[in-house]
C-alpha positions as CSV (number, residue, x, y, z in Angstrom):
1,X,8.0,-6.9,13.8
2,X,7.7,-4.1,11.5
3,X,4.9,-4.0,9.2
4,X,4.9,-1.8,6.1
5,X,2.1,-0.5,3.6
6,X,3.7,1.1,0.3
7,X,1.4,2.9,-2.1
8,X,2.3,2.7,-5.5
9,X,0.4,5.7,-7.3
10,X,0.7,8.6,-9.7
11,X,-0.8,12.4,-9.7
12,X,-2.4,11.4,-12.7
13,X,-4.6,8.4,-11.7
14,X,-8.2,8.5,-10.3
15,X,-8.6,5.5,-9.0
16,X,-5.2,6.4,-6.9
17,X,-7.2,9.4,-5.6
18,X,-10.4,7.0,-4.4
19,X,-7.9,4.8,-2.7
20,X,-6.5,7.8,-0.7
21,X,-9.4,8.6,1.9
22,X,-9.2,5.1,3.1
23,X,-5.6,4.9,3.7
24,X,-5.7,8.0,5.8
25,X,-8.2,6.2,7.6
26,X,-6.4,3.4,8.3
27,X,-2.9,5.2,9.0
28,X,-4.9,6.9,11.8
29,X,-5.9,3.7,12.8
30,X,-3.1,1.8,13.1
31,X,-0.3,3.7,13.9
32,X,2.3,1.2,14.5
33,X,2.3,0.5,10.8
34,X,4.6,2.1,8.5
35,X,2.5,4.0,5.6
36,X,4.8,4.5,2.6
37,X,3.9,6.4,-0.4
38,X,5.7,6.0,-3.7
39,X,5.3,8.0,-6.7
40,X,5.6,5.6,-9.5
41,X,6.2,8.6,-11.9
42,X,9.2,10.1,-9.6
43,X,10.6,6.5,-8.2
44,X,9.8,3.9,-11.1
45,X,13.0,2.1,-9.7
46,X,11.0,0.7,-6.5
47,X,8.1,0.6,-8.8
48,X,10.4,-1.8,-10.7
49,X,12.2,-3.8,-8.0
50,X,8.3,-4.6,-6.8
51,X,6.9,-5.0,-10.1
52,X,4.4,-2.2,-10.3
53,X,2.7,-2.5,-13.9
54,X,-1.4,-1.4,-12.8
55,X,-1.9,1.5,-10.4
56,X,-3.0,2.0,-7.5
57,X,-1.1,-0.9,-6.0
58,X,-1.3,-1.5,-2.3
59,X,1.8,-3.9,-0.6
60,X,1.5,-5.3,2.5
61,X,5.1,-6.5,4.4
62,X,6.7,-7.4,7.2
63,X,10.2,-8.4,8.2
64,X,9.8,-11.9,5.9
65,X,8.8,-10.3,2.9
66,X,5.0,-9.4,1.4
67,X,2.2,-10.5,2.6
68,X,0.0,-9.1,0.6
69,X,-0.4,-7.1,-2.8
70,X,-3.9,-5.6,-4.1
71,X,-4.0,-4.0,-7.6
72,X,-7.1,-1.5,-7.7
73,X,-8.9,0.7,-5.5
74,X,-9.1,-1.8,-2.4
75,X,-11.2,-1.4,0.7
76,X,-11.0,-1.0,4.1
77,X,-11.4,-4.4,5.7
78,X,-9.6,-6.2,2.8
79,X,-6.3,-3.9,4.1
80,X,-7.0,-4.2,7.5
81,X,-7.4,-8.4,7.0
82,X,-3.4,-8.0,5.5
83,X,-2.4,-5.5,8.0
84,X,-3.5,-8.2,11.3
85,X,-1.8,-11.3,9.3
86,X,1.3,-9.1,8.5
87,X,1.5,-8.2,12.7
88,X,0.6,-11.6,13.7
């Protein structure tokens, strides 16, 4: 199954830039996972077809769809607790 993370951010935000250290974390950590990042400012038509309105935003998917989205700067286990459901 493949399991996807996309992160929806922009240059300009600081919260994007708290949320950035812990996804390199967690891309080291689980390699088998797909880490996607999408600049809302230079691809607003995925930011569209997902409904990005709030930034950062963190989707969680798999081959049947999402399986979780987190608006805000979102830690570590909170990721990792979509990332196990979304392999499962």
């Amino acid at each position: 199954m493949t399991v996807t993370l996309k992160d929806f951010y922009a240059d300009w935000c600081g919260p994007c830039k708290t949320q950035d250290p812990i996804l390199d974390d967690l891309e080291e950590e689980y390699g088998e996972v797909d880490f996607e990042k999408i600049n809302v400012d230079e691809e607003q038509d995925v930011a569209n077809e997902y409904h990005v309105r709030s930034l950062p935003t963190l989707i969680v998917e798999n081959d049947d769809g999402i399986v979780e989205r987190f608006v805000g700067v979102t830690q570590a286990d909170d990721i990792e607790d979509a990332l196990n459901q979304a392999s499962a």
